[in-house]
C-alpha positions as CSV (number, residue, x, y, z in Angstrom):
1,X,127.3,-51.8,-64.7
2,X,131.0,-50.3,-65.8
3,X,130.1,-47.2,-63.3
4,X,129.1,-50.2,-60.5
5,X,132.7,-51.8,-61.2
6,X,134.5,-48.4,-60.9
7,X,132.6,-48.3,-57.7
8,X,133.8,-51.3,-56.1
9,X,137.3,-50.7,-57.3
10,X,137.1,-46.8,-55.2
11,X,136.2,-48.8,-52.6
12,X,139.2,-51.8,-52.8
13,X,141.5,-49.0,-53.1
14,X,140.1,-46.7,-49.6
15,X,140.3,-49.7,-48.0
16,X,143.8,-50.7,-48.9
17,X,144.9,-47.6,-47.9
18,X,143.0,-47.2,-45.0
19,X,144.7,-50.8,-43.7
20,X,148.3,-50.0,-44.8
21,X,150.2,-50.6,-41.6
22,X,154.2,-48.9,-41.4
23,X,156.8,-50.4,-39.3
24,X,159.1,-48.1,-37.6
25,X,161.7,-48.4,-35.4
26,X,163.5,-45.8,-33.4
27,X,166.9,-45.3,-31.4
28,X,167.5,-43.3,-28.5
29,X,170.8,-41.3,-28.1
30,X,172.3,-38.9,-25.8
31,X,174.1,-35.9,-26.1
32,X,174.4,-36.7,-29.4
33,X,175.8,-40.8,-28.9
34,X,174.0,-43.8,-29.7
35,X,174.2,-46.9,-27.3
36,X,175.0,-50.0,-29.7
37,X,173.3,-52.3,-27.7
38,X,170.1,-51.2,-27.0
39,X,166.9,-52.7,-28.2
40,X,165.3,-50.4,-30.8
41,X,161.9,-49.1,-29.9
42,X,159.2,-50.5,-32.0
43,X,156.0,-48.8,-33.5
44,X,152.8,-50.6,-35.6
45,X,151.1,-47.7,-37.2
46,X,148.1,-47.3,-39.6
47,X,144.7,-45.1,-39.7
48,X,143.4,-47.4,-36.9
49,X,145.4,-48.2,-34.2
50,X,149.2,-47.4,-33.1
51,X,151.3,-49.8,-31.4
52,X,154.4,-49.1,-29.1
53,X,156.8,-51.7,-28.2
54,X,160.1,-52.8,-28.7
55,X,162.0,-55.7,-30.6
56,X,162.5,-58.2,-27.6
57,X,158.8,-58.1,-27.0
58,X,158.4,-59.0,-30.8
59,X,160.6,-62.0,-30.4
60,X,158.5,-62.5,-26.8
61,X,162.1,-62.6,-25.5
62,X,161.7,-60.0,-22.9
63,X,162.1,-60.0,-19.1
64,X,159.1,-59.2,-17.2
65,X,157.5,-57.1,-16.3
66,X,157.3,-55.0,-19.3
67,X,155.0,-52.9,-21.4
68,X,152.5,-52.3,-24.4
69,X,150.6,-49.4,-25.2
70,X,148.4,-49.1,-28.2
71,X,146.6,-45.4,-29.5
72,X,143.1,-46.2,-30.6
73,X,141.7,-43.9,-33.6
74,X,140.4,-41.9,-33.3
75,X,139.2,-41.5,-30.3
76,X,143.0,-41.2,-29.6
77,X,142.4,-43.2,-26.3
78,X,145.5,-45.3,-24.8
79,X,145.3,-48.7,-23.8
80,X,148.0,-50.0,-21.8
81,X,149.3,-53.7,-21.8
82,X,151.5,-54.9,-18.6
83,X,152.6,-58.4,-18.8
84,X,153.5,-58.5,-15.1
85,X,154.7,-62.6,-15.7
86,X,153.9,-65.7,-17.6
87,X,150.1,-65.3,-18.1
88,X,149.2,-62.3,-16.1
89,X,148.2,-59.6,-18.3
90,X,146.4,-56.4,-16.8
91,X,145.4,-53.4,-18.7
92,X,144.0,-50.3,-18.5
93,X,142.8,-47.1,-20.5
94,X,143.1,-43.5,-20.8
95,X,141.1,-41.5,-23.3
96,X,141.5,-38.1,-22.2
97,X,145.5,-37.2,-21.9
98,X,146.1,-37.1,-25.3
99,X,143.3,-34.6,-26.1
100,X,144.7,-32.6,-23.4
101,X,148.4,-32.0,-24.8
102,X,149.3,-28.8,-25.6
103,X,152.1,-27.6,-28.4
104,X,153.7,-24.6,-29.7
105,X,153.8,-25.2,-33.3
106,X,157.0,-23.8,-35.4
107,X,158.0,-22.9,-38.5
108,X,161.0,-24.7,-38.2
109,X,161.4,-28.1,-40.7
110,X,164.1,-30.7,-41.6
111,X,164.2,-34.4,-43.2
112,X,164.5,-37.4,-41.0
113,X,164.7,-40.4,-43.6
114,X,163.3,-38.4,-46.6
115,X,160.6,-36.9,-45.0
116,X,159.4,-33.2,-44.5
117,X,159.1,-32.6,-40.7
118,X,158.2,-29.6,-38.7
119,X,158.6,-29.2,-34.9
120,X,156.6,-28.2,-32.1
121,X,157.5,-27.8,-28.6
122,X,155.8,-28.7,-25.1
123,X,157.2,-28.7,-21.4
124,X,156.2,-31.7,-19.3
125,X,157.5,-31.2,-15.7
126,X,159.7,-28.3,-16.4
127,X,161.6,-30.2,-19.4
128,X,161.3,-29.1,-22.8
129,X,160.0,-31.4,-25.2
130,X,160.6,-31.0,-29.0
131,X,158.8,-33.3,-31.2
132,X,159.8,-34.0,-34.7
133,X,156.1,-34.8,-36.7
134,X,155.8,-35.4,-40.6
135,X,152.4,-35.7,-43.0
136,X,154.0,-36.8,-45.8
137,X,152.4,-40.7,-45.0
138,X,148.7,-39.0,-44.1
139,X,149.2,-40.6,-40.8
140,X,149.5,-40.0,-36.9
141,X,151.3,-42.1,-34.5
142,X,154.9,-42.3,-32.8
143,X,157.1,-43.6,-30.0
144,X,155.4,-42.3,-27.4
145,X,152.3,-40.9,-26.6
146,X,152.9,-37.7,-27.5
147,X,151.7,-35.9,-30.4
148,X,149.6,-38.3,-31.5
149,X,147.4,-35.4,-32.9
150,X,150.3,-34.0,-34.9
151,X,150.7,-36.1,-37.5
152,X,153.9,-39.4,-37.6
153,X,156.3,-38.1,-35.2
154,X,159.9,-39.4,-36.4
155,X,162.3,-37.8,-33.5
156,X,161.5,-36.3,-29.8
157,X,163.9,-34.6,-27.8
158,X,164.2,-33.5,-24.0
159,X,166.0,-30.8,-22.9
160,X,168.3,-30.7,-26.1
161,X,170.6,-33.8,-24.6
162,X,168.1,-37.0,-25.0
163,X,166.4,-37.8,-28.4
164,X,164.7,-41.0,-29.7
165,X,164.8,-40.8,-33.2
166,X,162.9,-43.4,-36.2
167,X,165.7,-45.4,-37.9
168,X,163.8,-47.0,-40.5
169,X,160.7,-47.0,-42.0
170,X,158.7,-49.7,-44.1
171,X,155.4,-50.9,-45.3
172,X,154.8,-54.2,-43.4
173,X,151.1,-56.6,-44.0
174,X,151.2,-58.4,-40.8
175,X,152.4,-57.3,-37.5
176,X,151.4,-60.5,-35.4
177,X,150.5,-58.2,-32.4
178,X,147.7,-61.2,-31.7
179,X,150.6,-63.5,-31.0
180,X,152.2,-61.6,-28.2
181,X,148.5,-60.4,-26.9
182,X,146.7,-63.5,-26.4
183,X,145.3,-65.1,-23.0
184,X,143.0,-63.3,-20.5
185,X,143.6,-59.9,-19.6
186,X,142.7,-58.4,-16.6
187,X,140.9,-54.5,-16.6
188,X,141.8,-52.2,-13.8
189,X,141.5,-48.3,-13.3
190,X,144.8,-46.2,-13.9
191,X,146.2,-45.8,-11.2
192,X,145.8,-49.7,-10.3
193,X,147.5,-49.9,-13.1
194,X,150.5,-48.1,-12.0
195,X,150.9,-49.9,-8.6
196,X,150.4,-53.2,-9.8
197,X,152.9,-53.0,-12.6
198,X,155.4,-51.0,-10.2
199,X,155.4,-53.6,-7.6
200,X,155.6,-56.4,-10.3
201,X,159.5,-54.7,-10.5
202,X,160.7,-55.8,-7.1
203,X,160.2,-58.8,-4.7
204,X,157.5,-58.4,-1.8
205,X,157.9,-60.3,1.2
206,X,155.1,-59.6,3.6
207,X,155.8,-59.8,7.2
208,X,153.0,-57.9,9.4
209,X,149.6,-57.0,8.2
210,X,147.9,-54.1,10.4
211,X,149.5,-56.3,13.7
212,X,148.8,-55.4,17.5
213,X,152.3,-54.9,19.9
214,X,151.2,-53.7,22.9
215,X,151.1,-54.8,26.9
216,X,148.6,-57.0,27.9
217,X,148.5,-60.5,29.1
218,X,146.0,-61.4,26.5
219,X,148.2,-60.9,23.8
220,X,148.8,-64.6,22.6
221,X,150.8,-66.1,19.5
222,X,148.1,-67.4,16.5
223,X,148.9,-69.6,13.8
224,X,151.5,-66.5,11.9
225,X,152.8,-64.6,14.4
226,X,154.2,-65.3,17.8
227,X,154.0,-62.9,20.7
228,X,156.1,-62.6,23.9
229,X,157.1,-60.4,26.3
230,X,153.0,-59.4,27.0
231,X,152.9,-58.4,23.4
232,X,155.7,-56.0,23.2
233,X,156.9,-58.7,20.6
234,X,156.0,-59.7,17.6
235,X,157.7,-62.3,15.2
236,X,157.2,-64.1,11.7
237,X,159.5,-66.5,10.2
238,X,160.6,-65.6,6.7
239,X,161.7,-66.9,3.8
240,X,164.6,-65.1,1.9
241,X,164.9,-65.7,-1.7
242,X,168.5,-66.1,-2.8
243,X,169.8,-62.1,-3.5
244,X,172.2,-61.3,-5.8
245,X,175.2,-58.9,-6.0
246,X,173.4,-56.5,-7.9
247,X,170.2,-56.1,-5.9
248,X,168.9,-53.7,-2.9
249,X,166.7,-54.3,0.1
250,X,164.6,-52.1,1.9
251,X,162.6,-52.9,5.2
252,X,159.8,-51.0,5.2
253,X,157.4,-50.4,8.9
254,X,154.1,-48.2,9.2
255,X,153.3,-47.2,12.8
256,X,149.7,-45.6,13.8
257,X,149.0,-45.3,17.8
258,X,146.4,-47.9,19.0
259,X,146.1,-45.9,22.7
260,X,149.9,-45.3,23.2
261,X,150.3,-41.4,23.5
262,X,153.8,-41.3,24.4
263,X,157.1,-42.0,22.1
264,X,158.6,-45.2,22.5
265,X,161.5,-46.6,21.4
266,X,161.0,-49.0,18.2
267,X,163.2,-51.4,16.3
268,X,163.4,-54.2,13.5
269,X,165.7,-56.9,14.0
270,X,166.0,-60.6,12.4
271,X,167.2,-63.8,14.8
272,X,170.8,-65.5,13.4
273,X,170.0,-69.1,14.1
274,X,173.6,-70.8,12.7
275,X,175.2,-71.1,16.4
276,X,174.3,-73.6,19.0
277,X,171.8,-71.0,20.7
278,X,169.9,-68.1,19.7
279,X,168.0,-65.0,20.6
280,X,164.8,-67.2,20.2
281,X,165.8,-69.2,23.0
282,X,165.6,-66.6,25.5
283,X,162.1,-66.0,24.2
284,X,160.8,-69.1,24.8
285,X,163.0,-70.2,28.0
286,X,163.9,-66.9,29.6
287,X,166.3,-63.7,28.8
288,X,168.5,-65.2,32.0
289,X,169.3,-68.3,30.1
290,X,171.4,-66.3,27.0
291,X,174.9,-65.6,28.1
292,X,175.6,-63.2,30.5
293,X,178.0,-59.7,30.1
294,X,179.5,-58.3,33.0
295,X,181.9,-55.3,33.2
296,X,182.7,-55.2,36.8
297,X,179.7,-52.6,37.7
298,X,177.9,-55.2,39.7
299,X,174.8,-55.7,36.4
300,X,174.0,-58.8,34.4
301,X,173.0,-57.8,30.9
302,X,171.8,-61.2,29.2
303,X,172.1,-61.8,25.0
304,X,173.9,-58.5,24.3
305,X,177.0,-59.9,23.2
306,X,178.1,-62.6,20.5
307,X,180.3,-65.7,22.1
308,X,181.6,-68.8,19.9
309,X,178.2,-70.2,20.9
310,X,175.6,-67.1,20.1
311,X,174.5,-64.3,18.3
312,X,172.5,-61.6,19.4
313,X,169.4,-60.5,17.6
314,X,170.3,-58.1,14.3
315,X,168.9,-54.9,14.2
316,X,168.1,-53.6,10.6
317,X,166.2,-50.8,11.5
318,X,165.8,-48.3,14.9
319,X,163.0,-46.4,14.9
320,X,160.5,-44.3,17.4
321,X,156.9,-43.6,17.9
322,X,156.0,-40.5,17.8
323,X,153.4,-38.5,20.4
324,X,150.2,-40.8,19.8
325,X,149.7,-40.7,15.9
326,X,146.4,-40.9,14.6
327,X,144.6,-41.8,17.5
328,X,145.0,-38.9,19.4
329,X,144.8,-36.3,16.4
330,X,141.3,-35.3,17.8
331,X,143.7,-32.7,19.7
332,X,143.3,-30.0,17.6
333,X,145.9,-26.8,17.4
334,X,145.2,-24.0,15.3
335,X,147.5,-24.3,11.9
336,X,148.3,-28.1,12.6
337,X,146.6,-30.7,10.3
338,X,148.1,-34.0,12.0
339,X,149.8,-36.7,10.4
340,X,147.7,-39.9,10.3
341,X,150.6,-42.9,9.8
342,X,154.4,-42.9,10.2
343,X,156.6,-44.4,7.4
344,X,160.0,-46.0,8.2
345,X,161.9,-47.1,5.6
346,X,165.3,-48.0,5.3
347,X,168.0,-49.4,3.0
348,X,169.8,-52.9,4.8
349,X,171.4,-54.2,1.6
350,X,174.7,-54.4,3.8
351,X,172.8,-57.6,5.6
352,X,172.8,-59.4,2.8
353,X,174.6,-61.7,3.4
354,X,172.8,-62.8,6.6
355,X,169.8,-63.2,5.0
356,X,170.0,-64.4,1.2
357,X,168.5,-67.5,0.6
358,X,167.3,-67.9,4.9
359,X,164.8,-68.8,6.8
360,X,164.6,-66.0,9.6
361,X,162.4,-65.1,12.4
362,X,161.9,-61.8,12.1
363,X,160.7,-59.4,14.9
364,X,159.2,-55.9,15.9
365,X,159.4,-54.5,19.4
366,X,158.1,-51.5,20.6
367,X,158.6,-50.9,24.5
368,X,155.2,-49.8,25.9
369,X,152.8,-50.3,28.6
370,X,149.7,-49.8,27.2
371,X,147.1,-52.1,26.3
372,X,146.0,-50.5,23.0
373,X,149.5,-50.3,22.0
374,X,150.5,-49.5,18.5
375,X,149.6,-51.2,15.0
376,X,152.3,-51.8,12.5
377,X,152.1,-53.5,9.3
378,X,155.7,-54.3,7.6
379,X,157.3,-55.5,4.4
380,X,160.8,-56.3,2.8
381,X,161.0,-55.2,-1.0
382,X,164.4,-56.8,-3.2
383,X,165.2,-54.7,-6.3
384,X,167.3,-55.5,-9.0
385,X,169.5,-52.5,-9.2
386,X,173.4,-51.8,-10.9
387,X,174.4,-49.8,-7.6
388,X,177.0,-51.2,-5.7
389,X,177.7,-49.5,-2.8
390,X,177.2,-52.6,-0.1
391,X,179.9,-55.0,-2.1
392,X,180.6,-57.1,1.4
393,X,179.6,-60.9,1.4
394,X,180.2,-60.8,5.7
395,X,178.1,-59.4,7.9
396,X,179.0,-61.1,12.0
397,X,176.8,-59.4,14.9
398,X,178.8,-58.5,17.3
399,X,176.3,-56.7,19.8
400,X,173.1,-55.3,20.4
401,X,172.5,-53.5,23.9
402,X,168.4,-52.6,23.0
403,X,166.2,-54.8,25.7
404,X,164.1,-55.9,23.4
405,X,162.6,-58.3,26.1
406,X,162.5,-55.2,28.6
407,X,158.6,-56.2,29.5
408,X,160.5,-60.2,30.0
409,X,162.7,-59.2,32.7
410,X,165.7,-57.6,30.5
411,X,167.6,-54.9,31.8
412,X,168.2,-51.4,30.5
413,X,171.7,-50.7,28.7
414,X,173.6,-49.5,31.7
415,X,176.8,-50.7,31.3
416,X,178.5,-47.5,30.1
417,X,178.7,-45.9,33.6
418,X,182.1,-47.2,34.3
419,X,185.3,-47.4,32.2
420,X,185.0,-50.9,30.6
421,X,181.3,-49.9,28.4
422,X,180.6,-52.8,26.5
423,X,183.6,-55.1,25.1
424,X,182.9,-57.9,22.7
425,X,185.2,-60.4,21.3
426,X,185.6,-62.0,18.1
427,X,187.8,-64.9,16.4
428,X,187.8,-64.0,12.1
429,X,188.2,-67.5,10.3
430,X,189.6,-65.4,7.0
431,X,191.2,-61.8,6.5
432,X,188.4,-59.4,5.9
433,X,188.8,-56.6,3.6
434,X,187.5,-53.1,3.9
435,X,185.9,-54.4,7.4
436,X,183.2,-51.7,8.4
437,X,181.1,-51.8,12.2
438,X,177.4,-50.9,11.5
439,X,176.9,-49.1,14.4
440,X,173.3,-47.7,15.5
441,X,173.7,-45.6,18.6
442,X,170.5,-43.8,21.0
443,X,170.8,-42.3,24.2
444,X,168.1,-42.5,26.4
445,X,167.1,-41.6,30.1
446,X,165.7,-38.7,32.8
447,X,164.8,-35.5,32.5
448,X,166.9,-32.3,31.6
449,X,170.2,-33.9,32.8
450,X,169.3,-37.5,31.3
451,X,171.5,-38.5,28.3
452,X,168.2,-38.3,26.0
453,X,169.0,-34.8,25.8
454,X,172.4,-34.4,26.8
455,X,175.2,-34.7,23.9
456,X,177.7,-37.6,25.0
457,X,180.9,-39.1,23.1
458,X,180.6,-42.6,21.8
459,X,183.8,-43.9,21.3
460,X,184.9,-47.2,19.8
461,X,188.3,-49.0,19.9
462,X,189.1,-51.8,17.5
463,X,191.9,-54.1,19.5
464,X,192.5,-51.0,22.0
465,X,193.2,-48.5,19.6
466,X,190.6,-45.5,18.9
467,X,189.0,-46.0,15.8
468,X,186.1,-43.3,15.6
469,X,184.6,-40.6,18.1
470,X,181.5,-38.4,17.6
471,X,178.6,-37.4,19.6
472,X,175.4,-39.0,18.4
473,X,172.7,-35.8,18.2
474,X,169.9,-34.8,16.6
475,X,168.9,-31.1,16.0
476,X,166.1,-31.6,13.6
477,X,163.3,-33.1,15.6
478,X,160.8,-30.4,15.4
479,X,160.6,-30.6,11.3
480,X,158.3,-34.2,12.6
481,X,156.0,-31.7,15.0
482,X,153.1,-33.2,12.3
483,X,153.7,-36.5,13.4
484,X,152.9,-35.8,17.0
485,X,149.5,-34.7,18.0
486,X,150.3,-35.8,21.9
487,X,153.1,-34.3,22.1
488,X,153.5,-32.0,25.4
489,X,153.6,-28.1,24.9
490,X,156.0,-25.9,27.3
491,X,156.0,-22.1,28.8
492,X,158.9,-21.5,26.2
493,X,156.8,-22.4,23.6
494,X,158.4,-25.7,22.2
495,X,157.1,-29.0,22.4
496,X,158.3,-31.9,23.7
497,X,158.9,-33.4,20.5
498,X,161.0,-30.4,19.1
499,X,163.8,-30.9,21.9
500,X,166.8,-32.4,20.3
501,X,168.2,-35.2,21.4
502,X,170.6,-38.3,21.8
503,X,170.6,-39.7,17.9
504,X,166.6,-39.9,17.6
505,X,163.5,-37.8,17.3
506,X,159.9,-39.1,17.8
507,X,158.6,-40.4,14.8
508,X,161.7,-41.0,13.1
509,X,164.4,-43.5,12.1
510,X,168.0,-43.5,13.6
511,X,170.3,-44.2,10.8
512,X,173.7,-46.5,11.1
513,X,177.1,-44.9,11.8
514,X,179.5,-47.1,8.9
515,X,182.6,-46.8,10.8
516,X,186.1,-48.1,8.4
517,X,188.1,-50.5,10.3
518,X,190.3,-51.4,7.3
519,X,191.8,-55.0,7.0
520,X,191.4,-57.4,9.6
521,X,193.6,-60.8,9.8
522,X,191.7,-63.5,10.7
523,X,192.4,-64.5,14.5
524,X,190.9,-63.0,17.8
525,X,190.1,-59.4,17.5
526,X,187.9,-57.0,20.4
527,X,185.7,-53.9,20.1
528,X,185.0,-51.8,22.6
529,X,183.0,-49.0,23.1
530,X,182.9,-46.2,26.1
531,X,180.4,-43.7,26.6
532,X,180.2,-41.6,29.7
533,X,177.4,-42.4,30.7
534,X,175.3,-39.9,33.4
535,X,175.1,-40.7,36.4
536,X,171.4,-41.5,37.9
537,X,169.1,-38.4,39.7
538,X,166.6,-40.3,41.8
539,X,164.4,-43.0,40.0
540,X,165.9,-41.4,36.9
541,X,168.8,-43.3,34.8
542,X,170.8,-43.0,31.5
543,X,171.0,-46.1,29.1
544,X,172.4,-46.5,25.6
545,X,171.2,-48.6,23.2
546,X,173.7,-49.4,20.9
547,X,174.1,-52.2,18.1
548,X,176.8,-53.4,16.0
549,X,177.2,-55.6,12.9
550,X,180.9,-56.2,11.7
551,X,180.9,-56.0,7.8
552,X,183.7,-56.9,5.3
553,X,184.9,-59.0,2.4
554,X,186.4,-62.5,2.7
């Protein structure tokens, strides 16, 4: 009986040991400094399980999304926790990495809180990665998942300038980890993982899913998305959440060739809809009943240019097709292994304040002819972010010369072939600081002598002075020959699509010129701007299409 007792008591003891859990938390420093106000990373460790998380998501006082990750023993598999909101949990796990981590052990040693620790060293992406481990507590565990294996890592350091290093250690009985994980948790594979928690960061607005815009008189509006223009046009109204000061936008298009081989000219644009008439009224009533510029070369170009009682449609992103993507890479050239989608994606946080907290119709045009067209699908993603390069709260259109109803009748941008160009004015109700003109410029027309491929001088006055001069060209169009399985292949042994040209290459984006105007008063102000335009060789003429956006601070 006495031997049976002593028995039992062994027993009460291995298991009391075996379920001692330590607390530890750890600060992160660099180059030696510690940030005061940081939130200590947290660990829950004992024989069976490791927990990583921090203080705020102890106190379930943190923003979401945010992280768990807990080291099973001793499998050493990882299970990963995202709380993506209020009661959406997913989860996913990963029992081979840690097995797969490789160290240099040292012989080097030192005390971090009283306790003997040696060092080994990894490299994870070309950094070097010392960890700090100790086996004076006879168990494994740490801030990350790295050397897990090792023994308690106290400290790891990258690259000898960032460290995260324990603070304090202590034994704890109850870590209330149930609390914080509680409520149904969704499984998913890793890399479902990732994507889901990464786009639980940012705001999605979807705006086109896999849509047709081609040229066909079939091509009718449906319940989400209105047509016009035989389908060269494609809108969706949008909601805009309000956007703060410290967050970024992005517009985001993908573009495959639906039977369109040729490179056509592309662009994203939203409607402004606080004046008495809009953009979307020539849609739905005709180009020819938006105001009309003239310039005194004999043309009527309708809905170009912003009067007290309209606003032409805002471009936030030019782009171009390239040579029949994706459907046409059945033409196969030795050494090239086509492209299959084109990305465009641009930064429009300088619009901001046009579209925070708005309603918007927002449009895709792609001039073509053809009845399969091209598919696009398209998003806008908002980001909390601390940069602060766009600090305006105005953005005005001013103008915006692309014939985005060319298939409805609208003529090309022709208006630079005399001395005048395009003129717009503008009354300012307030002074506006550090005004800018977001200006988007493409030349476009004929052959060899056209102004696609000759290099002309944009110019742009502010009130009839000079304000800026350059020649909008692109030299760097056959890096994109990947992206252009149709493209045409000449005696000199280029291709069509390696030419450079005006501002734009097929398959590409043309980014905005941000041209300093300083301060404006408030009062009546004009912009101009001349281009000398080539002159026409047969049924072959030069066009620009140019837009412009006025941005400042009031």
């Amino acid at each position: 009986m006495p031997k049976r007792i002593i028995q039992i008591f062994l027993l009460f003891l291995f298991c009391l040991s075996y379920s001692q859990t330590y607390e530890i938390q750890y600060l992160s420093s660099s180059n030696g400094k510690v940030s005061p106000e940081q939130t200590p990373t947290l660990v829950w460790v004992n024989e069976k399980e490791n927990f990583i998380l921090n203080n705020k998501i102890r106190e379930q006082k943190s923003d979401y999304p945010f992280e768990i990750t807990k080291i099973e023993k001793p499998s050493n598999t990882i299970v990963s926790y995202g709380f993506l909101k209020p009661g959406e949990i997913i989860s996913t796990s990963d029992a081979e990495s840690i097995g797969k981590q490789n160290f240099e052990l040292t012989n080097e040693t030192k005390k971090i809180l009283g306790y003997n620790c040696k060092k080994a060293v990894t490299k994870i992406n070309s950094n070097t990665i010392e960890v700090w481990y100790t086996n004076d507590l006879k168990i494994n565990g740490g801030p990350s998942n790295l050397g897990q294996k090792l023994g308690l890592v106290l400290e790891i350091e990258r690259n000898k300038n960032s460290a995260t290093t324990a603070n304090s250690i202590k034994k704890v009985k109850k870590t209330n980890i149930e609390d914080i994980l509680k409520g149904s948790i969704n499984t998913t594979d890793l890399l479902g993982y990732r994507d889901l928690l990464w786009k639980s960061r940012f705001t999605t607005l979807k705006v086109f899913e896999n849509e047709t815009i081609n040229f066909s008189e079939e091509s009718k509006s449906d319940e989400t998305t209105k047509r016009f223009a035989n389908g060269t046009i494609i809108l969706k109204k949008v909601k805009f959440p309000a956007i703060s000061e410290g967050e970024n936008i992005f517009v985001e298009l993908k573009q495959q060739s639906n039977g369109d081989a040729y490179d056509r000219t592309g662009t994203v644009f939203f409607i402004p809809q606080d004046k008495s008439q809009s953009f979307f009224d020539g849609l739905e009533k005709g180009v020819k009943t938006l105001p009309v510029y003239e310039n005194g070369n004999g043309k009527q170009y309708y809905g170009v240019t912003a009067t007290e009682a309209y606003n032409p449609a805002v471009e936030m992103m030019r782009f171009f097709t390239s040579f029949g993507i994706e459907k046409f890479n059945h033409i196969q050239l030795k050494g090239k292994n086509w492209q299959t989608l084109n990305p465009y994606r641009q930064d429009i946080t300088e619009l901001k304040p046009e579209l925070s907290g708005k309603e918007l119709w927002i449009g895709t045009f792609i001039g073509n002819y053809d009845k399969g067209g091209h598919k696009v699908s398209m998003e806008i993603t908002i980001h909390k972010s601390d940069q602060g390069v766009n600090k305006n709260n105005k953005a005005i259109p001013l103008f915006n010369t692309v014939n985005i109803m060319e298939m409805a009748g609208q003529d090309y941008a022709t208006m630079f072939n005399n001395d005048k160009g395009l003129l717009v004015e503008f009354t300012l109700k307030k002074d506006l600081k550090n005004a800018q003109l977001r200006y988007i410029t493409t030349g476009h027309g004929g052959w060899e002598n056209g102004d696609e491929f000759v290099p002309k001088t944009n110019s742009i006055y502010l009130d009839g002075q000079m304000k800026f001069s350059f020649v909008p060209w692109r030299t760097d169009c056959g890096s994109y020959r990947l992206y252009n399985p149709a493209s045409g292949n000449f005696q000199d042994g280029l291709s069509s699509s390696d030419l450079s040209r005006s501002n734009w290459c097929p398959g590409t984006i043309t980014n905005p010129e941000f041209i300093s105007l300083g301060d404006l008063k408030a009062g009546k102000h004009t912009i101009q701007v001349k281009i000398p335009q080539g002159a026409p060789e047969g049924s072959s003429f030069s066009a620009w299409n140019i837009s412009g956006v006025l941005l400042g601070t009031e």
